[in-house]
TORKOL-4160 file (C-alpha; in steps of 0.2 Angstrom, whole numbers, padded with zeros to 4 digits, m for minus):
356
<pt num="1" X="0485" Y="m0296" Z="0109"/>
<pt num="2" X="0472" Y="m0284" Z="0118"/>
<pt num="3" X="0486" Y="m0271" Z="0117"/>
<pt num="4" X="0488" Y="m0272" Z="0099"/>
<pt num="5" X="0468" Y="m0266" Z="0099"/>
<pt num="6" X="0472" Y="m0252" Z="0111"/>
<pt num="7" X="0485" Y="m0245" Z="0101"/>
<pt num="8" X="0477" Y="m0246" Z="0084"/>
<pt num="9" X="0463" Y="m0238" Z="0093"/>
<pt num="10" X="0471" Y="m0223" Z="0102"/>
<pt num="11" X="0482" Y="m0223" Z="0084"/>
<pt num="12" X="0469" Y="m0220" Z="0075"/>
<pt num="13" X="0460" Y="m0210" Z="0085"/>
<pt num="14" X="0474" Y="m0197" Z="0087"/>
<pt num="15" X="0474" Y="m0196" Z="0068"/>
<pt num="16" X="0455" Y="m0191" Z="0067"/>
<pt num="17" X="0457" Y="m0178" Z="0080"/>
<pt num="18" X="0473" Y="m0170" Z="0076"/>
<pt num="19" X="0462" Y="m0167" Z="0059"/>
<pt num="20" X="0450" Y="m0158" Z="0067"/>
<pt num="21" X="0460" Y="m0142" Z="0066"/>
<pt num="22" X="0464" Y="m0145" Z="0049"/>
<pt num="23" X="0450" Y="m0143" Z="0034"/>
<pt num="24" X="0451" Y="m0162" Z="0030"/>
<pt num="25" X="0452" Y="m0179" Z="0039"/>
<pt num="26" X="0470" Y="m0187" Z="0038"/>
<pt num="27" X="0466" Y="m0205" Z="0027"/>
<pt num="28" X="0477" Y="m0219" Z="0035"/>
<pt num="29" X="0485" Y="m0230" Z="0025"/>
<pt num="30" X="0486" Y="m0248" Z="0029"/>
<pt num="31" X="0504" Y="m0256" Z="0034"/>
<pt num="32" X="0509" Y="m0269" Z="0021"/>
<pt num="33" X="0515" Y="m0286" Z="0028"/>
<pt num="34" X="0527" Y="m0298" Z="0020"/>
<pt num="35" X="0524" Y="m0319" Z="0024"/>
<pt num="36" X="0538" Y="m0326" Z="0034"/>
<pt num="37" X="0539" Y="m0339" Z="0022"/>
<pt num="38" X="0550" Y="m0355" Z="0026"/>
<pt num="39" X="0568" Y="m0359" Z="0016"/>
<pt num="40" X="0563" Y="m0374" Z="0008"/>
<pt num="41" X="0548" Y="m0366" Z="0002"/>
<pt num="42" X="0558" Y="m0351" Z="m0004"/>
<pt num="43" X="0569" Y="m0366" Z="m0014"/>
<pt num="44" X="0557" Y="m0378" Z="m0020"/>
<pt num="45" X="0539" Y="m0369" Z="m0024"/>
<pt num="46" X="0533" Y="m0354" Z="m0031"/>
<pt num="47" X="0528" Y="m0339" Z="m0022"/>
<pt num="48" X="0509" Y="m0340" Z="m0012"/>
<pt num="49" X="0494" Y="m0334" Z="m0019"/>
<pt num="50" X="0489" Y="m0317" Z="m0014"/>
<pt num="51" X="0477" Y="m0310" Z="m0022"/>
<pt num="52" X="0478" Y="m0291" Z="m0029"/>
<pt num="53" X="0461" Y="m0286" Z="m0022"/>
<pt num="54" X="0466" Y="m0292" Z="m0004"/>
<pt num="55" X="0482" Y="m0287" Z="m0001"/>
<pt num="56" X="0492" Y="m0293" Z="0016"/>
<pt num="57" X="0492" Y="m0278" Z="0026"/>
<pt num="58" X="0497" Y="m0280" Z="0046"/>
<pt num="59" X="0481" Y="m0270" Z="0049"/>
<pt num="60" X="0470" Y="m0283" Z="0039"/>
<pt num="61" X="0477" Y="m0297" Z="0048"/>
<pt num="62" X="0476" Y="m0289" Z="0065"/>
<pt num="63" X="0457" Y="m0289" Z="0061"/>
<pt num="64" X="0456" Y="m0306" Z="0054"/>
<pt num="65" X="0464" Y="m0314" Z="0069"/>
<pt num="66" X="0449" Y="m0306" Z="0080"/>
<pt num="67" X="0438" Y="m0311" Z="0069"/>
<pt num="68" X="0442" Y="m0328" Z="0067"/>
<pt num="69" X="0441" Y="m0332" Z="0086"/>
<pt num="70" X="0427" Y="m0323" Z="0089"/>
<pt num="71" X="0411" Y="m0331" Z="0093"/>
<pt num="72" X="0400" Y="m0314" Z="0086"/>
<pt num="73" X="0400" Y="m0322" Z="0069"/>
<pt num="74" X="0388" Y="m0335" Z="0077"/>
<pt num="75" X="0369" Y="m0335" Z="0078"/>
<pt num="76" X="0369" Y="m0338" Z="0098"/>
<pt num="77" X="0388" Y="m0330" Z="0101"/>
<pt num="78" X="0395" Y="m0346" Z="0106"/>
<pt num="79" X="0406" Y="m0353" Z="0092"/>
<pt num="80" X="0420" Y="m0344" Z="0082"/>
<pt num="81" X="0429" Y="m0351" Z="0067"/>
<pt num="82" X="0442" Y="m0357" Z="0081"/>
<pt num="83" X="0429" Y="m0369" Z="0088"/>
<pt num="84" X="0432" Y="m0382" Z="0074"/>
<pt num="85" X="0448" Y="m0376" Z="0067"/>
<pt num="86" X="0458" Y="m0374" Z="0084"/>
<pt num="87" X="0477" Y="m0368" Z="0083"/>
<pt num="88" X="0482" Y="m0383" Z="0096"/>
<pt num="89" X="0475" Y="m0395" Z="0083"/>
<pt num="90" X="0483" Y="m0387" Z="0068"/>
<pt num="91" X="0467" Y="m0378" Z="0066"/>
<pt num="92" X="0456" Y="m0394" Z="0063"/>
<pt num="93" X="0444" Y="m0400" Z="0078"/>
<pt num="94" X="0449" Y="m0416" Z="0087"/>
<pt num="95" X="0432" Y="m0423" Z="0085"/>
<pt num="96" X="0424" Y="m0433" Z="0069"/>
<pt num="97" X="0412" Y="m0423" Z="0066"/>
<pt num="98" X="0412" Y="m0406" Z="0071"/>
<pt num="99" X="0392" Y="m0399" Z="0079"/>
<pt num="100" X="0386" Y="m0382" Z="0076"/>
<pt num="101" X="0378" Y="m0369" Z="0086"/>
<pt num="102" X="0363" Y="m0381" Z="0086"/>
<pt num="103" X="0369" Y="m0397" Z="0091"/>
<pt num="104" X="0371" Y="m0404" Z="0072"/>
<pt num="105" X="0383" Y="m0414" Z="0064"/>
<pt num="106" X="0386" Y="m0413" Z="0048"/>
<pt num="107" X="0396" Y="m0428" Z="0037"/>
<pt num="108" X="0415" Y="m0420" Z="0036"/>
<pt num="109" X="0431" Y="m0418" Z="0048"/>
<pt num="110" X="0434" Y="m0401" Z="0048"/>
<pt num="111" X="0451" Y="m0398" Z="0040"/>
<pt num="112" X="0468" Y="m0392" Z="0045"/>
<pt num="113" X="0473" Y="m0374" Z="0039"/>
<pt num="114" X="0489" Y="m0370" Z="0035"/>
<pt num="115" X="0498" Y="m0366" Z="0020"/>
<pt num="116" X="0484" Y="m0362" Z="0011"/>
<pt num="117" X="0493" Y="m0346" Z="0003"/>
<pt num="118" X="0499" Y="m0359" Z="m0007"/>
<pt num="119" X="0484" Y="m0370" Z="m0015"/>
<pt num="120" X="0488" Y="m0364" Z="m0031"/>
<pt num="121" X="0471" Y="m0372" Z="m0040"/>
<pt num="122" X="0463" Y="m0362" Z="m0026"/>
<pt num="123" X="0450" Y="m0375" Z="m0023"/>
<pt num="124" X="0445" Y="m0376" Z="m0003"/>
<pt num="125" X="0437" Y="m0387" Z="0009"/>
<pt num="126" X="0435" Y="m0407" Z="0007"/>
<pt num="127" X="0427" Y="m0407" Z="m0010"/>
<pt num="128" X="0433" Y="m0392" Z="m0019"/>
<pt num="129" X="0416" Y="m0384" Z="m0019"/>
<pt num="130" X="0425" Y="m0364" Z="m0012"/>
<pt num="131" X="0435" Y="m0357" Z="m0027"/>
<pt num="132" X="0445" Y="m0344" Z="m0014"/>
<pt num="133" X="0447" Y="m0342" Z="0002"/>
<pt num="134" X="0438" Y="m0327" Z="0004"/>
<pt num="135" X="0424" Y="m0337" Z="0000"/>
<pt num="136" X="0428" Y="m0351" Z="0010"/>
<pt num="137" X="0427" Y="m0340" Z="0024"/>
<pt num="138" X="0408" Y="m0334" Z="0020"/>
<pt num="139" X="0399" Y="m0350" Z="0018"/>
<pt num="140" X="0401" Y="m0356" Z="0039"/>
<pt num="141" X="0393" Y="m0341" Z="0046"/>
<pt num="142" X="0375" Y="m0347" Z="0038"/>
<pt num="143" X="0378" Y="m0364" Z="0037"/>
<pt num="144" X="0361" Y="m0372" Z="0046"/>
<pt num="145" X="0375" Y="m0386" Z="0056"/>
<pt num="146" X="0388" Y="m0372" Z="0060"/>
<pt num="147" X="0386" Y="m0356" Z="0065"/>
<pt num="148" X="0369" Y="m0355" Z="0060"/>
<pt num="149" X="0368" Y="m0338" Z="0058"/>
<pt num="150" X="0365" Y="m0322" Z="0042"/>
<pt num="151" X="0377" Y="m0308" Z="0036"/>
<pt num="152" X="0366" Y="m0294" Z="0041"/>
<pt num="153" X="0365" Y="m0299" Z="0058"/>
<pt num="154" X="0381" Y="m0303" Z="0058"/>
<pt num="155" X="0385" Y="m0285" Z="0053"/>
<pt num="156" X="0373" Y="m0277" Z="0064"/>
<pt num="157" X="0384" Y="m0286" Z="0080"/>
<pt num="158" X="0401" Y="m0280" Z="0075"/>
<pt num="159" X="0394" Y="m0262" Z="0068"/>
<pt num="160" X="0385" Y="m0259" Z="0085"/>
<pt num="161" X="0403" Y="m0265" Z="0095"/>
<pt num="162" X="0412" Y="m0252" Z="0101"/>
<pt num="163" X="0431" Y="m0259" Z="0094"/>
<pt num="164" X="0427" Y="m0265" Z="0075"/>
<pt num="165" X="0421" Y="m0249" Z="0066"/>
<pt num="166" X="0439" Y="m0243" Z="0072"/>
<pt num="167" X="0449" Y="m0258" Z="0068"/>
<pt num="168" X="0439" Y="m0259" Z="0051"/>
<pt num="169" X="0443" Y="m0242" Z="0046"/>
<pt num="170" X="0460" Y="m0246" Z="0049"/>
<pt num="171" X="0460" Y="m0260" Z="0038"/>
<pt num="172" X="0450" Y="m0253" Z="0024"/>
<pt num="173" X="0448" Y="m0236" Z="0026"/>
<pt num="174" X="0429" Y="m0238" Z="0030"/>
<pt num="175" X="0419" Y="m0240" Z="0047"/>
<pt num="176" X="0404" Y="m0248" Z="0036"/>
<pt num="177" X="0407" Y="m0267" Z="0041"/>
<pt num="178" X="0400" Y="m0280" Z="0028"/>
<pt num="179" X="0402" Y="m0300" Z="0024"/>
<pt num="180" X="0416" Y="m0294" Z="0010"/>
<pt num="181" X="0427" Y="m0284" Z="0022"/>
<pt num="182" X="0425" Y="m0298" Z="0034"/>
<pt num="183" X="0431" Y="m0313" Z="0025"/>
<pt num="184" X="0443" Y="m0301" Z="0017"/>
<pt num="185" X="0450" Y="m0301" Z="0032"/>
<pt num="186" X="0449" Y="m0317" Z="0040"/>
<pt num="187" X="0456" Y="m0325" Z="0023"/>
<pt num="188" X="0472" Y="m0314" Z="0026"/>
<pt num="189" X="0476" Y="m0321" Z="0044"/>
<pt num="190" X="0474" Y="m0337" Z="0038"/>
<pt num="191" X="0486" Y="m0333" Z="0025"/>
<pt num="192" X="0500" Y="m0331" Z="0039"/>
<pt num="193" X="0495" Y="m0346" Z="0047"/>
<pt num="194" X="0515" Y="m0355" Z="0039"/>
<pt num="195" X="0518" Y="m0370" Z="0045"/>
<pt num="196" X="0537" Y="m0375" Z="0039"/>
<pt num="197" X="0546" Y="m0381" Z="0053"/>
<pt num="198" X="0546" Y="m0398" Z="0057"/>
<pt num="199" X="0559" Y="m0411" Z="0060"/>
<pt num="200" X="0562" Y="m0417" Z="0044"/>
<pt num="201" X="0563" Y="m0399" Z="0039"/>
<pt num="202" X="0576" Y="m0396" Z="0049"/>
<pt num="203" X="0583" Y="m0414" Z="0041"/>
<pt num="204" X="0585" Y="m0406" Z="0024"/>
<pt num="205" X="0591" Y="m0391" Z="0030"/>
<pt num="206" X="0605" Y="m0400" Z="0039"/>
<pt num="207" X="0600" Y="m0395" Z="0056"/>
<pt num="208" X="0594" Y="m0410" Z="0061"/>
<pt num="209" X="0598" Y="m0430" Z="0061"/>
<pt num="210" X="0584" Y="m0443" Z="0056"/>
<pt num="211" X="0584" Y="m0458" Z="0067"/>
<pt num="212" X="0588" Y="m0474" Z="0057"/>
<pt num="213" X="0567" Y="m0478" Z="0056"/>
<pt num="214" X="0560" Y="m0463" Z="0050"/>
<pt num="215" X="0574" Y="m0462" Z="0035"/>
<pt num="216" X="0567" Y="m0480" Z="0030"/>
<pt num="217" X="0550" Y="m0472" Z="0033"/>
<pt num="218" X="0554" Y="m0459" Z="0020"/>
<pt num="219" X="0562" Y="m0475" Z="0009"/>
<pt num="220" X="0545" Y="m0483" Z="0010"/>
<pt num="221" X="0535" Y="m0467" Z="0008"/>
<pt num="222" X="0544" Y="m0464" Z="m0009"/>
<pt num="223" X="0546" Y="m0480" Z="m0015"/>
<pt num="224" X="0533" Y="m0487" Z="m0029"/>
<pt num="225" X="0535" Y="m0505" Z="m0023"/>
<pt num="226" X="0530" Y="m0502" Z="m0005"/>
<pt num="227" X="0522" Y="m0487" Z="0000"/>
<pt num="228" X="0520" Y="m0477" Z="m0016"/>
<pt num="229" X="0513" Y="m0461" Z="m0006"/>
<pt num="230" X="0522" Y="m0448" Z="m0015"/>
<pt num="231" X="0511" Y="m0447" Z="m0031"/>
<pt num="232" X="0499" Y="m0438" Z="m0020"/>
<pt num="233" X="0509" Y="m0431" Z="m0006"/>
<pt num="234" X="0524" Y="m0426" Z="m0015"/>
<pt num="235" X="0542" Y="m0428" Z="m0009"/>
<pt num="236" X="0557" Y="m0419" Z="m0001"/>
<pt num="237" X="0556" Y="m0405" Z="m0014"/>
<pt num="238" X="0537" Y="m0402" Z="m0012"/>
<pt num="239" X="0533" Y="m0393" Z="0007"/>
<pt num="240" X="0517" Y="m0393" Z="0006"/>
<pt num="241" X="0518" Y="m0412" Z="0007"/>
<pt num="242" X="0500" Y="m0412" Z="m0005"/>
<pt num="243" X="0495" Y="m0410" Z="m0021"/>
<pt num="244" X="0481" Y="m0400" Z="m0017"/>
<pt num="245" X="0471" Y="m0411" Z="m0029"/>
<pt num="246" X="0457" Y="m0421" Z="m0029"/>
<pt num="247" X="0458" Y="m0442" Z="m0025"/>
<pt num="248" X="0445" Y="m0456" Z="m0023"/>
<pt num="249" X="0460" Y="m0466" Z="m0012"/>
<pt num="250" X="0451" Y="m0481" Z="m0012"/>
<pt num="251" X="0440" Y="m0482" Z="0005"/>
<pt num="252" X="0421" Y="m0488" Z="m0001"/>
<pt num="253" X="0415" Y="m0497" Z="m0015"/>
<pt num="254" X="0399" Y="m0487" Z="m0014"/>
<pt num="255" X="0396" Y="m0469" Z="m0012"/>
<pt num="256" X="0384" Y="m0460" Z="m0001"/>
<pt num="257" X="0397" Y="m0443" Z="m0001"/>
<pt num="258" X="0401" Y="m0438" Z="m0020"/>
<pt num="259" X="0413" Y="m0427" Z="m0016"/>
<pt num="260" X="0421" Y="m0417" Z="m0030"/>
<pt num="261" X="0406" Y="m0426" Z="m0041"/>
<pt num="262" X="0393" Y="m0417" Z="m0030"/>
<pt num="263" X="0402" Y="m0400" Z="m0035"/>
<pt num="264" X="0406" Y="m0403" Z="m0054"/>
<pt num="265" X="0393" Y="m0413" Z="m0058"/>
<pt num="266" X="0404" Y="m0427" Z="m0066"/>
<pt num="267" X="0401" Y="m0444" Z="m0062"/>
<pt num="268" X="0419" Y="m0447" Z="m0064"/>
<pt num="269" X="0421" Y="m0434" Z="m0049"/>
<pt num="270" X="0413" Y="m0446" Z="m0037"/>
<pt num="271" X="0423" Y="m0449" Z="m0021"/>
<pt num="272" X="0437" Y="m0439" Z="m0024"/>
<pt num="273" X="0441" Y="m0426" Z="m0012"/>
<pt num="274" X="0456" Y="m0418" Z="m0009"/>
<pt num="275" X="0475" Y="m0424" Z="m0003"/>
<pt num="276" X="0476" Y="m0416" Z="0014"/>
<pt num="277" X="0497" Y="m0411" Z="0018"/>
<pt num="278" X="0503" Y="m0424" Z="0031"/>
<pt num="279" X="0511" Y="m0412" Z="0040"/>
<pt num="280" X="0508" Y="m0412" Z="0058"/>
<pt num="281" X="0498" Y="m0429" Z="0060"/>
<pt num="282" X="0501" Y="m0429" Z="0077"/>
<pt num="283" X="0488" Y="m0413" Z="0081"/>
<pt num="284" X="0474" Y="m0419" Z="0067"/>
<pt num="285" X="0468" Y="m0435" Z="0071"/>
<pt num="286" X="0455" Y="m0442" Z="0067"/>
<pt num="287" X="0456" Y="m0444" Z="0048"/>
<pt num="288" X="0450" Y="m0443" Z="0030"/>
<pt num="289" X="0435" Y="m0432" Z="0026"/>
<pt num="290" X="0426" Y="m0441" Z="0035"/>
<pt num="291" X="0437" Y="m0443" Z="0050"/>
<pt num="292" X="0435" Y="m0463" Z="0049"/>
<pt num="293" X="0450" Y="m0466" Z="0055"/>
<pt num="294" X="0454" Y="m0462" Z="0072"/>
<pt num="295" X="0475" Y="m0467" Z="0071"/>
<pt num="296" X="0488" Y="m0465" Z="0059"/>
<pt num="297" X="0489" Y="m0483" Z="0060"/>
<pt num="298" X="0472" Y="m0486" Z="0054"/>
<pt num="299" X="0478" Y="m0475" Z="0039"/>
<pt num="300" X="0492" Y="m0483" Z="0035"/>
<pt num="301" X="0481" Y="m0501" Z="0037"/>
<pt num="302" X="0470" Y="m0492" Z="0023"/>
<pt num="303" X="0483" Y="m0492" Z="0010"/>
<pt num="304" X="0491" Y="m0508" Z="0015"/>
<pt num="305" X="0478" Y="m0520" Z="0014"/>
<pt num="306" X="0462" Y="m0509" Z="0015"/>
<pt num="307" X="0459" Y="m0503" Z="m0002"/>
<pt num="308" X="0440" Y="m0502" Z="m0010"/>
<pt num="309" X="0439" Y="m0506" Z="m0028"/>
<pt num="310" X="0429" Y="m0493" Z="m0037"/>
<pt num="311" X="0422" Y="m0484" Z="m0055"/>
<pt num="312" X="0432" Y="m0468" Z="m0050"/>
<pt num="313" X="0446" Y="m0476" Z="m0037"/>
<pt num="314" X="0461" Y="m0467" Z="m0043"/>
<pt num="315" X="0472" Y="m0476" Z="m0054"/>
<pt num="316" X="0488" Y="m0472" Z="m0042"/>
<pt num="317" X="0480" Y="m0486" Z="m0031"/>
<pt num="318" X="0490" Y="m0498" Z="m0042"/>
<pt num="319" X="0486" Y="m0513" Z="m0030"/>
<pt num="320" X="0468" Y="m0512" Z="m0027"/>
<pt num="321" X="0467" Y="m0531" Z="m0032"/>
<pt num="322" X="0478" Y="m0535" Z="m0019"/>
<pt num="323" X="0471" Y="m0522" Z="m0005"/>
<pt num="324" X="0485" Y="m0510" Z="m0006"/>
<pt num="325" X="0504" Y="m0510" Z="m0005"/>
<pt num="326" X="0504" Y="m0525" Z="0008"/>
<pt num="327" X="0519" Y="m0517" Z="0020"/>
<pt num="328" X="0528" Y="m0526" Z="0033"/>
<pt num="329" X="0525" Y="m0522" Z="0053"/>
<pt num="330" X="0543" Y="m0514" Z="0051"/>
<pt num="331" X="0539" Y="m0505" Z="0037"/>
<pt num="332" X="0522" Y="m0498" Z="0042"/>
<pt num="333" X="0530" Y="m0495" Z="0059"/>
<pt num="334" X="0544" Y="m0485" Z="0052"/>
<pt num="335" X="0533" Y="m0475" Z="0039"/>
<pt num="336" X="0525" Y="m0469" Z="0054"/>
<pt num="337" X="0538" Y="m0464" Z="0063"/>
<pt num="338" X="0542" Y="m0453" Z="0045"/>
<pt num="339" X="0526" Y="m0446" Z="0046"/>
<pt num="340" X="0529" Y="m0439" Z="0063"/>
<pt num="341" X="0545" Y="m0432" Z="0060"/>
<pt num="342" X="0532" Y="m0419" Z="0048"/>
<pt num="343" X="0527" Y="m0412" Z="0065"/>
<pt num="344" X="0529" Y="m0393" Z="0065"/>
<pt num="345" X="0527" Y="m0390" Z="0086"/>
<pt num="346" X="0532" Y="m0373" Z="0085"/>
<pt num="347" X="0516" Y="m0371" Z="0073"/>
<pt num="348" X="0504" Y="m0376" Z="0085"/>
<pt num="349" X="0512" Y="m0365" Z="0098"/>
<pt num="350" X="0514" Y="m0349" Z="0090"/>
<pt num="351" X="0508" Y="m0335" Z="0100"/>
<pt num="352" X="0503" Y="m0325" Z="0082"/>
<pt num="353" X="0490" Y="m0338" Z="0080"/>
<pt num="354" X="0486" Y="m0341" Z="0097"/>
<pt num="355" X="0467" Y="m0332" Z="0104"/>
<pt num="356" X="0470" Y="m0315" Z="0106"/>
């Protein structure tokens, strides 16, 4: 990717100079981009979210990649949004809890991004509490247990560095960097970060053949008398394999993390977070918001006979009494073996996401 810097550099900076025989300074205009959006999403949901004061430009994206993986954004320069949300991991972080810049830990699993162009209550992060993207983006940089670090100086770093004036310029037609213009532009990388390419994509596209299992695995996924997961996760006609909205599924009787509640301020709220998509299980261990669960069979233990009764536990746990749907070793081993076939390997491996 370093090219792609050089070339929007020496692009940019024939334009300046070739205007300096003329009486004005050439403007250069940004270079739209259209999302590479998946078939099935194409056939079963609406278009993604992008908002009219951030438009997709191949210029703004260039920029948010850099960002992104950049450690400047950080109070020491050691940790980059990439650090906790790692594209070999389906951008999430392999660890419960991920440390800061200081050695803190906070109380959440960082989560998975992708798809997020299509969030369409646009609610981020576990508990709803970042209302776009953009602003998603901002809140890490000065968080005390992340990157521990303050927008000016932030600003000062990539203003005095010899690349980001000109790659800003090109993106928005201005050299004078601020936190706005930077999660503008890391919001519209993670916009392309599509992940719609899995096995049982290919399934339904007629591509591919399901083994035996992981079509009884989708039976008992769908099926209300055994695992009854679609309610929140959707089904052969949602993608995104998530509702995007916000659950208490049933893990504690008591409450130390509010959740949503914390945000809203409803007692009602308490202990819901949000439905994660089940695509690619296999890179985003460990589990919940709180990565308690360390295998997907410990999840699927959860919803079988784990279940926490609750003032707010959502009243799609229909079997709370009983500890959860109570499956069969065949058919927990099966609805794994579904769950796995939601893999996207070509996500995790693609070089437009991969450090520059």
């Amino acid at each position: 990717m370093r090219c792609i810097w050089v070339i929007f550099i020496g692009f940019y900076s024939l334009l300046f100079c070739g205007s300096c025989s003329n009486e004005s300074v050439q403007q250069y205009e940004p270079t739209p981009l259209q999302l590479n959006i998946p078939p099935l999403f194409e056939q079963n949901i609406l278009a993604p979210i992008i908002p009219s004061s951030n438009p997709l430009t191949v210029e703004g994206v260039a920029l948010g990649k850099k960002l992104f993986f950049d450690p400047m954004l950080s109070g020491d320069n050691t940790q980059s949004c990439a650090t906790c949300h790692a594209p070999q991991n389906a951008f999430t972080d392999e660890t419960r809890f991920s440390d800061g810049i200081d050695g803190v830990f906070g109380n959440r699993n960082s989560m998975p991004l992708f798809n997020l162009a299509w969030n369409y209550n646009e609610r981020f992060a576990w508990d709803g509490r970042e209302l776009s993207l953009e602003r998603q983006a901002f809140e890490p940089v000065t968080n005390p247990i992340e990157m521990h670090s303050n927008w000016q100086e932030v600003a000062i770093k990539l203003q005095e560095d010899s690349e980001y004036p000109i790659l800003f310029n090109l993106a928005f037609g201005t050299s004078a960097i601020d936190s706005t213009l930077v999660t503008k532009a890391i919001a519209q990388f993670e916009r392309t970060l599509i992940s719609g390419n899995s096995k049982f994509d290919r399934h339904l596209l007629n591509q591919e053949t399901l083994t035996p299992e992981e079509l009884n695995g989708f039976n008992v996924f769908m099926d209300e008398a055994r695992g009854d997961c679609f309610h929140c996760h959707g089904n052969a006609n949602n993608p995104l394999w998530t509702d995007n909205l916000f659950h208490n599924n049933g893990l504690d009787a008591t409450f130390t993390d509010l959740g949503l509640g914390a945000v809203t301020g409803d007692p009602s709220d308490n202990a819901k977070f949000r439905s994660p998509s089940l695509r690619n299980l296999r890179f985003t261990a460990p589990y919940m918001h709180d990565g308690r669960f360390a295998t997907l069979d410990e999840v699927i233990n959860h919803y079988s006979e784990g279940l926490q009764a609750s003032a707010t536990i959502d009243p799609l746990m229909k079997k709370v009494d009983q500890g959860g749907v109570q499956l069969t070793d065949q058919d927990k081993a099966d609805l794994k073996a579904f769950l796995l076939s939601l893999t996207d390997v070509e996500f995790v491996s693609n070089p437009d996401f991969q450090n520059p």
